[in-house]
N, C-alpha and C positions, 0 to 999 in steps of 0.2 A: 304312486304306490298305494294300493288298497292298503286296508286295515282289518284283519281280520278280529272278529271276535272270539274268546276266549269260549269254549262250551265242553261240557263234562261229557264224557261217553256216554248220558242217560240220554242228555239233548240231542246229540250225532247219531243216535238208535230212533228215538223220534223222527228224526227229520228224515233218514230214510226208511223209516216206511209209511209216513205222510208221502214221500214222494212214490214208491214202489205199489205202494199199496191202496191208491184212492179210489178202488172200484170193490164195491159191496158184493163179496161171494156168494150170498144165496140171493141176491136180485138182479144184480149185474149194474146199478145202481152206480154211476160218476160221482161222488162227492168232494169237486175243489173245494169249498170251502172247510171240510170237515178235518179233524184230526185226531188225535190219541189221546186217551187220560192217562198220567203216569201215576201213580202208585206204590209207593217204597216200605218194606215193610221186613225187619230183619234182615235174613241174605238175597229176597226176594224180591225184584222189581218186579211190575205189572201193569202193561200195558192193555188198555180197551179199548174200541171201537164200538158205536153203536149207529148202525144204518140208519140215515133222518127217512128212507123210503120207506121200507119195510119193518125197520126197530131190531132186523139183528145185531146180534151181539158178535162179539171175537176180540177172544181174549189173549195174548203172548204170554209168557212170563219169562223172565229171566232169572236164572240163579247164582248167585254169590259165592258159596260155599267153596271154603279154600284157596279164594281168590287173597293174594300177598301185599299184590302190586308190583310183585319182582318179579324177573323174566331169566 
């Protein structure tokens, strides 16, 4: 029986789009080894990328606000 580990919806938002997203939109650029910085800041998460090819940037953000935790 695997064991999963425990990870916060910031890590499970990371991980897919490390996996969706490892091609650089203004150079077309493959980056396996590359991934997102995450960034927390109030209701604001913030994810970045920066192309090791060309040095673009792209940024996500996610926002918080009014979020309960209840459904």
């Amino acid at each position: 029986m695997a064991v999963q580990r425990a990870r916060s919806p910031f890590d499970r938002l990371r991980q897919r789009l490390e996996d969706d997203e490892l091609r650089c939109r203004a150079c077309g650029h493959r980056d396996p080894d590359g991934g997102w910085r995450v960034t927390a800041a109030g209701s604001r998460v913030r994810y970045e990328y920066a192309c090791p090819s060309c040095g673009a940037h792209e940024t996500k953000t996610v926002r918080l606000d009014g979020y309960t935790g209840r459904r």
